[in-house]
PAMARTOR-400261 format. One record per residue (C-alpha): residue in three letters; x, y, z. Coordinates in steps of 0.5 Angstrom, whole numbers, plus 500, padded with zeros to 3 digits. Layout:
<atoms>
ATOM   resn     X     Y     Z
ATOM    Ala     X     Y     Z
...
</atoms>
This chain:
<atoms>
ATOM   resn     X     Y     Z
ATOM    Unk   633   054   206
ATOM    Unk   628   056   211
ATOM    Unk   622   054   209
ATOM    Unk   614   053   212
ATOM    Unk   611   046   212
ATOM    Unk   605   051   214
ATOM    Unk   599   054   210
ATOM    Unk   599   061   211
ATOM    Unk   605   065   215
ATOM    Unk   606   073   217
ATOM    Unk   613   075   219
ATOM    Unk   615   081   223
ATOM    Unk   622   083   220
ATOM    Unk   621   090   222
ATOM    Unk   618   096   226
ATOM    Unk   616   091   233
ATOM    Unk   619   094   239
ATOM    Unk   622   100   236
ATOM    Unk   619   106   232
ATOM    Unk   622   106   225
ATOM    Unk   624   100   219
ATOM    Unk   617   098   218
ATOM    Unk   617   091   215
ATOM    Unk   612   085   214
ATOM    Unk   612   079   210
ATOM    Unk   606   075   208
ATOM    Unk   607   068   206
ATOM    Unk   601   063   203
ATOM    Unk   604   056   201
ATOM    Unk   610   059   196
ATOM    Unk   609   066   195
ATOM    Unk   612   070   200
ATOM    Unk   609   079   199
ATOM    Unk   613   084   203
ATOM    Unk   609   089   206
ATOM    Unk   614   097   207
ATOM    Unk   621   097   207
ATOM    Unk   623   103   211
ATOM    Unk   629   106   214
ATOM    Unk   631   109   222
ATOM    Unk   636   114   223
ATOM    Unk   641   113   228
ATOM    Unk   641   115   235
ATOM    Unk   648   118   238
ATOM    Unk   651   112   240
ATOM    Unk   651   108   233
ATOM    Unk   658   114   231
ATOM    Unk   658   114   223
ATOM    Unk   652   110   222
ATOM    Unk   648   114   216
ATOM    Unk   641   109   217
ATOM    Unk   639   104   219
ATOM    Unk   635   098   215
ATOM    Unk   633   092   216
ATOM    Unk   635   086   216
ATOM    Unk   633   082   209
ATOM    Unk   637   075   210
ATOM    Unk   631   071   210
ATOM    Unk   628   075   204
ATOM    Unk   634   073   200
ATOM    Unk   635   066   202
ATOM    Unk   628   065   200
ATOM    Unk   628   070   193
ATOM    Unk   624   065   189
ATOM    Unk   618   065   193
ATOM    Unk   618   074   194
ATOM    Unk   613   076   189
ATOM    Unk   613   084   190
ATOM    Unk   613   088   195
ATOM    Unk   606   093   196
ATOM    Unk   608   100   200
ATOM    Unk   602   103   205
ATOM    Unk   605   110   205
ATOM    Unk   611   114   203
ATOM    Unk   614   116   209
ATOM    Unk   621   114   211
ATOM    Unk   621   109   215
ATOM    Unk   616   105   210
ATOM    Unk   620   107   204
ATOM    Unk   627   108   206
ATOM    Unk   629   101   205
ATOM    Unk   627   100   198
ATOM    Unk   633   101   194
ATOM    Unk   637   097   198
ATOM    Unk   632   091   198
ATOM    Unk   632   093   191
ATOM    Unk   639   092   189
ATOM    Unk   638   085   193
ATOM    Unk   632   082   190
ATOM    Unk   628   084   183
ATOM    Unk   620   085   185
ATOM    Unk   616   089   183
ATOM    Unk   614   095   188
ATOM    Unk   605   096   189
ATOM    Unk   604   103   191
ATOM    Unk   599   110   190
ATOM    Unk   601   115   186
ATOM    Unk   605   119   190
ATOM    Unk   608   114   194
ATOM    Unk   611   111   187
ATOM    Unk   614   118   186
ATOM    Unk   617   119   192
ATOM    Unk   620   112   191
ATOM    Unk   622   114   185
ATOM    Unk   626   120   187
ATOM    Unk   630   115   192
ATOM    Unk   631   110   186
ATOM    Unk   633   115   181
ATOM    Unk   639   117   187
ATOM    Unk   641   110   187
ATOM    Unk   641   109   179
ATOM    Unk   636   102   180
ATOM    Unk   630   107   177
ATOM    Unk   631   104   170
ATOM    Unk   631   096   172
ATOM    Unk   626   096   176
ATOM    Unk   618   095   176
ATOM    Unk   614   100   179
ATOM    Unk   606   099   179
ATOM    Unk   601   104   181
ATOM    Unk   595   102   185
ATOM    Unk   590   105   189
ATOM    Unk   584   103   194
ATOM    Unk   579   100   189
ATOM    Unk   585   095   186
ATOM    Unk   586   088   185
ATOM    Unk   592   084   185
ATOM    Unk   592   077   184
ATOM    Unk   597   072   186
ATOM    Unk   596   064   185
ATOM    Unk   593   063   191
ATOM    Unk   590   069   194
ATOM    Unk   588   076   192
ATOM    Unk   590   082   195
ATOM    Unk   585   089   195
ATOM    Unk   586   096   199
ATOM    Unk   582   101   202
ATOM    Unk   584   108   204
ATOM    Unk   587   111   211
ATOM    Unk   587   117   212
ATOM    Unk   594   119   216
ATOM    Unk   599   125   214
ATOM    Unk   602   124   207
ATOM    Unk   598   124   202
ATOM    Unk   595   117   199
ATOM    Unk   595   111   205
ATOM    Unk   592   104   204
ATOM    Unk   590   099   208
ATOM    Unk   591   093   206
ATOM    Unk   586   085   205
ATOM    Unk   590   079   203
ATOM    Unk   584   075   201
ATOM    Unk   588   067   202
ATOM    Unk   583   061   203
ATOM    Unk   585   060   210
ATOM    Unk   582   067   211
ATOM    Unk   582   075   211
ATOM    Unk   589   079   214
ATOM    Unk   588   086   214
ATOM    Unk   594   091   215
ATOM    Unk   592   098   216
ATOM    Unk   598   101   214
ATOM    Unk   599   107   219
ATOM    Unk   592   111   220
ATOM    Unk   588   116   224
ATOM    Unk   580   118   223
ATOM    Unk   580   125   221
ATOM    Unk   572   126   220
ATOM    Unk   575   133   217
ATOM    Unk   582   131   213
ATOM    Unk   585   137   208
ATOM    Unk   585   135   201
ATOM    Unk   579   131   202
ATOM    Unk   583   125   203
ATOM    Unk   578   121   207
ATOM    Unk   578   114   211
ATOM    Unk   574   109   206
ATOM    Unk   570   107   213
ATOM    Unk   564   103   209
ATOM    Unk   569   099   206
ATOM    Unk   573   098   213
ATOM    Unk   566   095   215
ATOM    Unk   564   091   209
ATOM    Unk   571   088   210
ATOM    Unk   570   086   218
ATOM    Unk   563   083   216
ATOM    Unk   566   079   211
ATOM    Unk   571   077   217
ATOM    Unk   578   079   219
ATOM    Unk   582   072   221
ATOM    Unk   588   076   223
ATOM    Unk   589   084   224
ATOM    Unk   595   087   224
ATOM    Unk   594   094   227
ATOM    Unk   599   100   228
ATOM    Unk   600   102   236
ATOM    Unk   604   109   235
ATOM    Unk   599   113   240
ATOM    Unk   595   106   244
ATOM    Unk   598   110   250
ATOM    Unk   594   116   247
ATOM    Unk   587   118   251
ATOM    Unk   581   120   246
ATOM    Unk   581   122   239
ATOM    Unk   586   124   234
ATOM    Unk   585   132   233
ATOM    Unk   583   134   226
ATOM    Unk   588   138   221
ATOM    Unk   583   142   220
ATOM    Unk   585   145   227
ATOM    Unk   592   147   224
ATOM    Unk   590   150   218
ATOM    Unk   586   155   223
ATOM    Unk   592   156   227
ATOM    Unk   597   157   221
ATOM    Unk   592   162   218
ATOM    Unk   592   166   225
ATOM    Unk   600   166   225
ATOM    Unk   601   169   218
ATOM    Unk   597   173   219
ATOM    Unk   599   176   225
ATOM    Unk   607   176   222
ATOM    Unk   611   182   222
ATOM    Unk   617   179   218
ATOM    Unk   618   173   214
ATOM    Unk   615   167   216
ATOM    Unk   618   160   216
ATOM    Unk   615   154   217
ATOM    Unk   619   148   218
ATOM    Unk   616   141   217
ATOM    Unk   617   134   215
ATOM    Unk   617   135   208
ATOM    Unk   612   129   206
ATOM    Unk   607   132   210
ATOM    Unk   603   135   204
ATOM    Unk   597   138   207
ATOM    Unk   601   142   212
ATOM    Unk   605   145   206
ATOM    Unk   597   147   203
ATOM    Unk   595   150   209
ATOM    Unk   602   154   209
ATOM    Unk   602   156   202
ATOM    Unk   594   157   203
ATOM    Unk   596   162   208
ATOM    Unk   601   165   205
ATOM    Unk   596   166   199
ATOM    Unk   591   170   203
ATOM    Unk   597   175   206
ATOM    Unk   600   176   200
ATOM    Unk   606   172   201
ATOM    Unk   611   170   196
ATOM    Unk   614   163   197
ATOM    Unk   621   160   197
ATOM    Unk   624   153   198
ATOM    Unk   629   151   203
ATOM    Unk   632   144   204
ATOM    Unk   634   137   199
ATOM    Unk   628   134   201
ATOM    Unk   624   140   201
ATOM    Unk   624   142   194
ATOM    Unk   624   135   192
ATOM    Unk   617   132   195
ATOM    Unk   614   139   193
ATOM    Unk   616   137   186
ATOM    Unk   614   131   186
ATOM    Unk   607   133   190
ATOM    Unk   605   139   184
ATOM    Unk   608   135   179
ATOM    Unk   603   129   181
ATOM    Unk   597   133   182
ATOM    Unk   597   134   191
ATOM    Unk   599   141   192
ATOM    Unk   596   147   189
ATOM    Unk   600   153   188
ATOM    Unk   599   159   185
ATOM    Unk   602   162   179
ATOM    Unk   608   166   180
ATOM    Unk   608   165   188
ATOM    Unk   615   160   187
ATOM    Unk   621   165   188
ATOM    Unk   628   162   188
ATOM    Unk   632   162   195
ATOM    Unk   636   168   191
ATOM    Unk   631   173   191
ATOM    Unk   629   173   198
ATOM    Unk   633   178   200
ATOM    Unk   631   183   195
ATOM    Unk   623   183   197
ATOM    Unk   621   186   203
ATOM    Unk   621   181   209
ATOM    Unk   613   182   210
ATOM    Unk   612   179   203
ATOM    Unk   616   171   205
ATOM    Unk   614   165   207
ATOM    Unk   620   160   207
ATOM    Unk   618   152   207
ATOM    Unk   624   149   210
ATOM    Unk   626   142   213
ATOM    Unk   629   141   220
ATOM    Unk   624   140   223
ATOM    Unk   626   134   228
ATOM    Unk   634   138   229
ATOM    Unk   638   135   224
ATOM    Unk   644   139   225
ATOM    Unk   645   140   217
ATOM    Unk   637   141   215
ATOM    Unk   636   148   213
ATOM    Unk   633   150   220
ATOM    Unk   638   149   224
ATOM    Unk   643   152   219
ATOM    Unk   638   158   221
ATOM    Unk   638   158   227
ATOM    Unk   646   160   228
ATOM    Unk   647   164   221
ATOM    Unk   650   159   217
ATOM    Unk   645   158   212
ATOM    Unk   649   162   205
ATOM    Unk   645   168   203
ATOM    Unk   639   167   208
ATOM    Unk   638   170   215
ATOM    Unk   632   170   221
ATOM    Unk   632   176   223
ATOM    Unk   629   180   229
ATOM    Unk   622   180   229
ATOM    Unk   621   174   224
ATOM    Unk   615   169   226
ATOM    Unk   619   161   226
ATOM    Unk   613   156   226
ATOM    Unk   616   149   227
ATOM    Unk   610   145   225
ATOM    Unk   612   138   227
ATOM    Unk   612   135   234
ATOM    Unk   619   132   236
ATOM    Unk   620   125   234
ATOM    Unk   622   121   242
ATOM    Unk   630   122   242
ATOM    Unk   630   129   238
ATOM    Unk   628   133   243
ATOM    Unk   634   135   245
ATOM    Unk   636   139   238
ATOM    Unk   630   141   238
ATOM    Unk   630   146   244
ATOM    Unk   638   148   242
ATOM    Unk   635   151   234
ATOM    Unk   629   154   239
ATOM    Unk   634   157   243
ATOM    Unk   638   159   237
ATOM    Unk   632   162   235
ATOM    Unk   630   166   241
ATOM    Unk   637   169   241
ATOM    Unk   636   173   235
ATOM    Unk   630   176   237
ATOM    Unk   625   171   233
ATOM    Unk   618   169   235
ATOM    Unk   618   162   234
ATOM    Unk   612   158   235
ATOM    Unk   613   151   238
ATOM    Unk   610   144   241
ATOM    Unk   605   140   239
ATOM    Unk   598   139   239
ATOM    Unk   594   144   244
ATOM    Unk   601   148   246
ATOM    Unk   602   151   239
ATOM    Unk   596   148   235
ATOM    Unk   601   148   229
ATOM    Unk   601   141   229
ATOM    Unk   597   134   230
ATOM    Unk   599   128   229
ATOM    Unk   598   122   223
ATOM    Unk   597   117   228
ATOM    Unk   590   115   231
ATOM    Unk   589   115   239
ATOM    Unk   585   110   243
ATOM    Unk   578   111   241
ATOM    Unk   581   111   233
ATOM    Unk   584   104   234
ATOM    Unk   579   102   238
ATOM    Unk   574   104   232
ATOM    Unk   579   100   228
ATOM    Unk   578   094   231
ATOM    Unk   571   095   232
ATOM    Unk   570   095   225
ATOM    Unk   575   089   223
ATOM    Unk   573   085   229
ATOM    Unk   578   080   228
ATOM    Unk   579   073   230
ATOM    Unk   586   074   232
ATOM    Unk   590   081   233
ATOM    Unk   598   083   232
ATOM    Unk   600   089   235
ATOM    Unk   605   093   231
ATOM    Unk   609   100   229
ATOM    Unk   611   101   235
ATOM    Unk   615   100   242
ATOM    Unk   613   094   248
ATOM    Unk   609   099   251
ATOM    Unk   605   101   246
ATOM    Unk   603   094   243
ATOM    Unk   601   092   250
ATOM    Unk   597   098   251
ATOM    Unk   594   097   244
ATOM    Unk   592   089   246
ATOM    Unk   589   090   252
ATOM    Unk   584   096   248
ATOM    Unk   582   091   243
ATOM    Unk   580   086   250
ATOM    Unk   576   092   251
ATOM    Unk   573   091   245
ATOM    Unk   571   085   245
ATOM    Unk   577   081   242
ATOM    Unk   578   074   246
ATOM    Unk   583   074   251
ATOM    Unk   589   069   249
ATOM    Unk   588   072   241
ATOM    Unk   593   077   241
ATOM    Unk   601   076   240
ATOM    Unk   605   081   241
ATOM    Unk   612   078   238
ATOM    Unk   619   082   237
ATOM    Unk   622   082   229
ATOM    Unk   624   076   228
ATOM    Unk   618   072   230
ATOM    Unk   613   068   226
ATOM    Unk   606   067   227
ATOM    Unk   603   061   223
ATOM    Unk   596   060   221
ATOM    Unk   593   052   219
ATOM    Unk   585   051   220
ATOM    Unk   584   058   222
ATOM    Unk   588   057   228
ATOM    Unk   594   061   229
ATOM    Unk   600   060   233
ATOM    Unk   606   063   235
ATOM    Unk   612   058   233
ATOM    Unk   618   060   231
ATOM    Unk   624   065   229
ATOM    Unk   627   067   223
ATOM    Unk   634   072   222
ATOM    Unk   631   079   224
ATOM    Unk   635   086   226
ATOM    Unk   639   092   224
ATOM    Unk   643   092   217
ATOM    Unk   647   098   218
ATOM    Unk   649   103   212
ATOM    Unk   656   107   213
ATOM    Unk   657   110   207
ATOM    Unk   656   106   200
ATOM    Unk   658   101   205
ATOM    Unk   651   095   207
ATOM    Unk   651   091   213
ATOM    Unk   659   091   213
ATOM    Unk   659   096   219
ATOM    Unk   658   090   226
ATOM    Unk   658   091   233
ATOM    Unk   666   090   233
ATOM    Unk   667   096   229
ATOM    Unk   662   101   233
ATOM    Unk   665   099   240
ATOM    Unk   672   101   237
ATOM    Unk   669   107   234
ATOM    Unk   665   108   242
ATOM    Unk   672   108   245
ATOM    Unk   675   113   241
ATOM    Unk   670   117   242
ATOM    Unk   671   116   249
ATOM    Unk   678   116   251
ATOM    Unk   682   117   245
ATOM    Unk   687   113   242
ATOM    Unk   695   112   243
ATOM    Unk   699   110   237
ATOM    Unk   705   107   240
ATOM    Unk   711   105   234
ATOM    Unk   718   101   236
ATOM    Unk   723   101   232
ATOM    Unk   726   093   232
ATOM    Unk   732   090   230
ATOM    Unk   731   085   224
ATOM    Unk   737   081   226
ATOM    Unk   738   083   234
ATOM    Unk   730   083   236
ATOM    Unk   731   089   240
ATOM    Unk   729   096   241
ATOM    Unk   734   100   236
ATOM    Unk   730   108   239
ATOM    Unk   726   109   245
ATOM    Unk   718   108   243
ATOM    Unk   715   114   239
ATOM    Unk   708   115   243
ATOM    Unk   702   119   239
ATOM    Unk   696   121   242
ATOM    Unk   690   122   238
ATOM    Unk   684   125   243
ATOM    Unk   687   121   249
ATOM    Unk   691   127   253
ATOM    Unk   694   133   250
ATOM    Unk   701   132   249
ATOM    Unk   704   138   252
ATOM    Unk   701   137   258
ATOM    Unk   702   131   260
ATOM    Unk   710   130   258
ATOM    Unk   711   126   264
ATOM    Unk   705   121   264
ATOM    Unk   708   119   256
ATOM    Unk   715   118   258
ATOM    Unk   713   114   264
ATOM    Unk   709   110   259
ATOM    Unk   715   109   254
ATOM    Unk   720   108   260
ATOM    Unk   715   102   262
ATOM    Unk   714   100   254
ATOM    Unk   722   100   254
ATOM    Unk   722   096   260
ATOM    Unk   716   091   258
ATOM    Unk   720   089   251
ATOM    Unk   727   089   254
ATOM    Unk   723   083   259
ATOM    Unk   721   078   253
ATOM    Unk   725   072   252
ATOM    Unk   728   072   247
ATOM    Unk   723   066   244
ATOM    Unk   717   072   244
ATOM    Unk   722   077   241
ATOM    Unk   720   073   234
ATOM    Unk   713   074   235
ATOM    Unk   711   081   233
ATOM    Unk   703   079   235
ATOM    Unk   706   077   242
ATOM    Unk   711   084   243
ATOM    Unk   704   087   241
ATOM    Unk   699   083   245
ATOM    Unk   704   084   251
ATOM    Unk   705   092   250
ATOM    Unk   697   093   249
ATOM    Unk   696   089   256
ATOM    Unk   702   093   260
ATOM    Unk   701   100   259
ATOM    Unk   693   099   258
ATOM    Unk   693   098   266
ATOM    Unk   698   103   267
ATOM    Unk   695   108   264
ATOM    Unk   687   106   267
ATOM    Unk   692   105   275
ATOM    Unk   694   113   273
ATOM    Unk   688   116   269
ATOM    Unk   682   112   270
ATOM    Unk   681   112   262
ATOM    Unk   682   107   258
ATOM    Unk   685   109   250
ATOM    Unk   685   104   244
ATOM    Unk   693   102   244
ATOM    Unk   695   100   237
ATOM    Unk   702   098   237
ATOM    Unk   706   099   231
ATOM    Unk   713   095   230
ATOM    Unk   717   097   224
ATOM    Unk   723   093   222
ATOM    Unk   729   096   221
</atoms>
């Protein structure tokens, strides 16, 4: 069992060196709280992966000592993880109201809504541990009802802050809880842990106000339908989409899962305003002049199945851009989508849509939740900590955010930048970078968790690759020999027509092969197998520099 003869301890299970699965823990003497369980969705090279989560092999193996897990905000790659933490370990979840609902939605899905304990907390809550407190304060980022986080223990203050910027003029009125940001640091802040997602970032995060202007300017100028994509979670750009939709007479219909679900979920809950009547079904846009709709739609980021994409080349049922239309696409691209989301806009440009695109100043259609330097310098300024762990975020972030708080005063040396899986532990005030527990991906492939390992996606990376040949032999049982000449099946390697030669060398040189083995190693299929995979593999690579996945079957007759 791995324990900690430490009084107070913080682990980093997640979102260190990486953008996605944000994980923390805290640990005072035998309780341990989680801090976020997210997601991260995976790049081309994971072929089949659905997500990525973390790994919670040192949570299990020390249950008895989790008591809950507190939620910052409701974005995936904090939320995402949830019901398969869940499914592991019975703890009730500490999170906003909004945040609760969109966590329902996910338990729901996944049939564990009933079993477990959801308990709603806001910035002025309190929640009591058998040794230290915890308390909140409100952030301002782009989802609606964030919180930093204080834990009060006997060795000193640790603040997380959840993910945040300072927007002195938010949407929704949703602002940061500065003053309490600062009584909190003149209390005294042993330990900081701070997201680095724009440390690289000069100057001060643009203010939503910004976009709304922007919105309300494109709306107005439509000629056509108008159809705003963008994350479904960011609730104050579908206000400004639907306020603009209400000031140029727009009816408004949903596109997307997810879309239709976080807005349910947002009007329900008191966070989207409406109006009476304006909601149409998707079924009734091709009966209402294009002038009179606005479409909110996911795909933001290009995913090939969300509901721009599908757009974008025809193929979203009884719903068409069409030339004249206005796209807005209302999120920047998240490093690694890029590319798609060049092939939508293309897309989009082809049918003859005005598609307006970028973040920030280019298009002014988005900006982003995170701060940039100054606001995380002002984040330090007010906590003005002992100690400082950067965190949310790749290596080179989390260096940029470290020398920004030396700038401000922070003690050179104070500071850790630590990897998933890394511990810092806290005794008499002093913290120290000490030891490792297990940390990594857990990867979900279908209904399956964590049994899809490097093994396997090597296999599928080689497929992908240069195919596959199915080599089946047919052997005598009594005389260990070939009874009919191989049968050779290409799977993605070469096309069969096409490469009739090559396939009959390759059966000549396998007939040679067996026929060579003593008769000691014909009674051994593994040996037939291993000695046929070897054996053609480098004929092959020799003849066509590729290297196929060979998989020998010998049926016995």
């Amino acid at each position: 069992m791995s324990t900690l003869d430490q009084t107070l301890a913080v682990f980093a299970l997640g979102g260190l060196n990486e953008i996605g699965k944000n994980m923390y823990a805290i640990q005072y003497e035998d309780e341990i709280i989680i801090i976020d369980c997210g997601n991260k969705f995976p790049d081309e090279s994971l072929l089949g992966i659905d997500l990525i989560i973390p790994d919670i092999s040192f949570l299990i193996e020390n249950k008895d000592k989790v008591k809950g897990l507190i939620v910052t905000h409701g974005h995936e790659d904090h939320i995402g993880g949830i019901p398969f933490l869940l499914k592991k370990l019975k703890i009730p979840v500490y999170a906003t109201r909004f945040t609760l609902g969109l966590i329902e939605l996910k338990l729901k899905e996944h049939k564990i809504l009933r079993e477990t304990k959801l308990v709603e907390i806001d910035s002025s809550s309190t929640i009591s541990f058998n040794g230290f407190n915890v308390e909140f304060f409100k952030v301002t980022h782009s989802i609606p009802d964030c919180l930093g986080i204080v834990f009060r223990t006997p060795e000193g203050n640790i603040v997380h802050t959840g993910d945040f910027k300072f927007d002195y003029t938010p949407a929704k009125k949703e602002h940061s809880e500065i003053h309490k940001m600062a009584e909190i640091g003149k209390e005294g802040v042993l330990l900081l842990l701070s997201e680095s997602t724009n440390a690289e970032r000069r100057g001060s995060t643009p203010s939503e106000q910004m976009v709304g202007e922007h919105v309300d300017e494109a709306f107005l100028k439509a000629e056509g339908k108008v159809i705003l994509s963008t994350f479904a979670s960011n609730v104050s750009r579908l206000q400004q989409a639907i306020d603009a939709a209400t000031k140029t007479n727009r009816k408004l219909a949903l596109l997307g899962r997810s879309m239709v679900n976080v807005v349910e979920v947002a009007i329900e809950r008191g966070y989207l305003d409406v109006p009476d009547g304006m909601m149409i079904d998707q079924n009734e846009i091709n009966s209402l002049p294009p002038e009179k709709i606005c479409i909110l739609c996911t795909g933001s980021q290009g995913e090939p199945l969300a509901a721009l994409s599908r757009l974008s080349t025809g193929n979203f049922r009884g719903v068409e851009v069409l030339a004249g239309d206005t796209v807005i696409l209302a999120a920047g691209p998240i490093p690694g989508n890029e590319k798609a989301v060049t092939r939508i806009v293309d897309n989009l440009f082809t049918i003859g849509a005005k598609v307006i695109y970028g973040s920030g100043s280019s298009s002014g259609m988005h900006v982003s939740g995170h701060g940039y330097q100054e606001d995380l310098k002002l984040m330090l300024t007010l906590m003005n900590p002992t100690y400082f762990i950067p965190i949310h975020g790749e290596y080179r972030m989390l260096h940029h955010h470290r020398q920004l708080a030396e700038s401000v005063g922070l003690k050179k040396g104070n500071s850790f930048i630590i990897k998933n899986g890394d511990v810092v532990e806290i005794k008499n005030r002093e913290a120290r970078q000490t030891r490792r527990v297990p940390a990594g991906n857990t990867y979900v492939d279908g209904i399956g968790v964590g049994d899809t390992g490097e093994i396997v996606l090597r296999d599928r990376k080689q497929l992908s690759e240069d195919g596959m040949l199915v080599i089946v032999l047919t052997m005598s049982k009594h005389e260990k020999k070939l009874v009919t000449n191989p049968d050779t099946i290409s799977r993605g390697f070469v096309f069969v027509k096409n490469a009739e030669e090559l396939l009959n060398d390759v059966n000549k040189l396998i007939t040679k092969s067996v026929n060579e083995l003593d008769d000691r190693d014909k009674n051994e299929w593994g040996i037939i197998k291993q000695h046929v995979k070897r054996s053609v593999g480098q004929y092959l690579f020799t003849h066509t520099k590729k290297k196929p996945m060979i998989l020998p079957i010998i049926i016995e007759v």
